[in-house]
C-alpha positions as CSV (number, residue, x, y, z in Angstrom):
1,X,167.9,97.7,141.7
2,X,168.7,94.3,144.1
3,X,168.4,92.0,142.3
4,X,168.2,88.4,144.2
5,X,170.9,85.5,143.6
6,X,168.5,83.6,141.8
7,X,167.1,86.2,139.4
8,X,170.8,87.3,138.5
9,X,171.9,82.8,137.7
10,X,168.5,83.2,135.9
11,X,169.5,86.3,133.4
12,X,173.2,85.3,133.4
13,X,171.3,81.4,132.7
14,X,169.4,83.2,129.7
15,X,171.6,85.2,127.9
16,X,174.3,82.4,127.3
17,X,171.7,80.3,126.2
18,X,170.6,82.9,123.7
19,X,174.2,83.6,123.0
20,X,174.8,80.0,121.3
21,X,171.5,80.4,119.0
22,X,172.4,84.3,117.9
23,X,175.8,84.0,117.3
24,X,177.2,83.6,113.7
25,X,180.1,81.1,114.6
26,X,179.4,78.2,116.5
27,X,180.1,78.2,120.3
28,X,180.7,73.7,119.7
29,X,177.7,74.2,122.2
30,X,179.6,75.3,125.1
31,X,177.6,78.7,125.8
32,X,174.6,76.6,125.9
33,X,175.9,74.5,128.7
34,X,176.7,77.1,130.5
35,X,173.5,78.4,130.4
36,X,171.9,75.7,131.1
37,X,174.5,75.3,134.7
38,X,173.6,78.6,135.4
39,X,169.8,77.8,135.4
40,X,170.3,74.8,137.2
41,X,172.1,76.9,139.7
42,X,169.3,80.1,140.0
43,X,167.0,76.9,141.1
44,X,169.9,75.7,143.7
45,X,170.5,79.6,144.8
46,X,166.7,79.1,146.6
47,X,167.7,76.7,148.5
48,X,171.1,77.4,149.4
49,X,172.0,81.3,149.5
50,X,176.0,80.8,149.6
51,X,177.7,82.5,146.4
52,X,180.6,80.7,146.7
53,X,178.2,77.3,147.0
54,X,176.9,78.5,143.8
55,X,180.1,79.2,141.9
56,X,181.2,75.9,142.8
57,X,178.2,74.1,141.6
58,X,177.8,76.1,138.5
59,X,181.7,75.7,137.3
60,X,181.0,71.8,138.1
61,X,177.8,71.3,136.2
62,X,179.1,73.3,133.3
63,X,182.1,71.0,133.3
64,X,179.9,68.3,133.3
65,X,177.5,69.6,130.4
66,X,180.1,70.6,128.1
67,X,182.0,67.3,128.4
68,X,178.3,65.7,127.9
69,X,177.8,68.0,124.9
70,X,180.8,66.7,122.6
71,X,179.1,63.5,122.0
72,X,176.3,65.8,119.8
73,X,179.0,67.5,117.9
74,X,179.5,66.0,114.6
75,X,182.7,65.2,113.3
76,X,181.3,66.3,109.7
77,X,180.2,69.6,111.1
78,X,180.0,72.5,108.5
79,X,183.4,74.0,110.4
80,X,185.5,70.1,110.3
81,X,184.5,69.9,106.6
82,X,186.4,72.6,105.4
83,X,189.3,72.2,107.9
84,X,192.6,71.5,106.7
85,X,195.2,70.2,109.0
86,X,198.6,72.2,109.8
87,X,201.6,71.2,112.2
88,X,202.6,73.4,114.8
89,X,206.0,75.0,114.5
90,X,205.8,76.3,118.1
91,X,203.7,76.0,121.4
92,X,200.8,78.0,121.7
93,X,199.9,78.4,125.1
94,X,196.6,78.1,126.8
95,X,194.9,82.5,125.7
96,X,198.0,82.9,123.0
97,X,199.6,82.5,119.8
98,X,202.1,80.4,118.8
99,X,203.8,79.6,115.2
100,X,201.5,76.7,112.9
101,X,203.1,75.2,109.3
102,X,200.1,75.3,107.1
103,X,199.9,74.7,103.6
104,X,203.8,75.2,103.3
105,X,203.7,78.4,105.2
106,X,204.7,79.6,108.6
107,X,201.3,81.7,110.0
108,X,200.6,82.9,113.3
109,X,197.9,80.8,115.1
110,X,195.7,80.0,118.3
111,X,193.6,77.7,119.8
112,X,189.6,77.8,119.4
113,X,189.6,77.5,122.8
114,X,191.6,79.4,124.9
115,X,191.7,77.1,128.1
116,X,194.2,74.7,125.6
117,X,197.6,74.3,125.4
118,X,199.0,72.6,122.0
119,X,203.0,71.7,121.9
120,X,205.1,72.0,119.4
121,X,205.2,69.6,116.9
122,X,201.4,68.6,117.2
123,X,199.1,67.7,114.3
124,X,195.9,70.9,114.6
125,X,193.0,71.1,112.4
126,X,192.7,75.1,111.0
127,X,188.9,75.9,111.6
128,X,188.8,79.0,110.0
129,X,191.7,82.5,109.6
130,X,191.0,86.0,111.0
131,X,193.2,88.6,109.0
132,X,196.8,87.0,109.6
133,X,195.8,84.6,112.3
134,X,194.8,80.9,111.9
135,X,192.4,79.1,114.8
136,X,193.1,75.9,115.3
137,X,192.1,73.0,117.3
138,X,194.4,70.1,118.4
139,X,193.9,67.0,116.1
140,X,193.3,65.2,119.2
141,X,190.1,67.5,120.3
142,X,188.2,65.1,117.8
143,X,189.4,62.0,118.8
144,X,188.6,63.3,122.7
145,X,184.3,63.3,122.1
């Protein structure tokens, strides 16, 4: 099965877009705008049949929507309101896990989103804990929308 350019922005559109009603924790609304940039893009793949045209376009009008889509975040979401804060003790790099002082204790800890780097000795706000782990967001991420 071939599917056309098009049809494949238009699934790939579809299932993100599902994605950030279905799932449990909340994407901050990020799947959704990427499904929407890949919709946009399935109409742009008619007219213009280059893939790497339609790459382009659809990393730059996710960009775009997810940066528009912080505004309609609000700073009282369920997640913020029962966030603590926490310091952390070492960097966590941008897809890893670094060292966070919450509550008195040392626990191991990364970033909500893995495309952000925290350094050491920044103020983060602990969303939630898998087993032994803490996610955090920089205290900053708030102040950013």
């Amino acid at each position: 099965m071939n599917l056309p350019p098009s049809q494949v922005w238009l699934i790939i559109g579809i299932a993100l877009c599902v994605i950030e009603m279905l799932v449990p924790l909340p994407t901050f609304l990020i799947a959704g705008a990427m499904g929407l940039a890949a919709i946009f893009v399935a109409a742009i793949a008619i007219i213009f049949p280059i893939p790497a045209l339609q790459i382009l376009a659809w990393m730059l009008i996710s960009g775009i929507l997810v940066r528009f889509s912080r505004r309609f975040i609000p700073k009282d979401s369920h997640q913020l309101r029962e966030a603590s804060e926490g310091i952390t003790l070492t960097e966590i790099l941008a897809g890893q896990t670094g060292r966070v002082q919450h509550e008195g204790v040392s626990w191991k800890a990364r970033c909500d989103d893995p495309q952000i780097e925290i350094s050491s000795q920044q103020r983060v706000i602990v969303l939630r804990r898998v087993g032994t782990t803490l996610v955090v967001v920089p205290e900053s991420w708030l102040n950013d929308r």
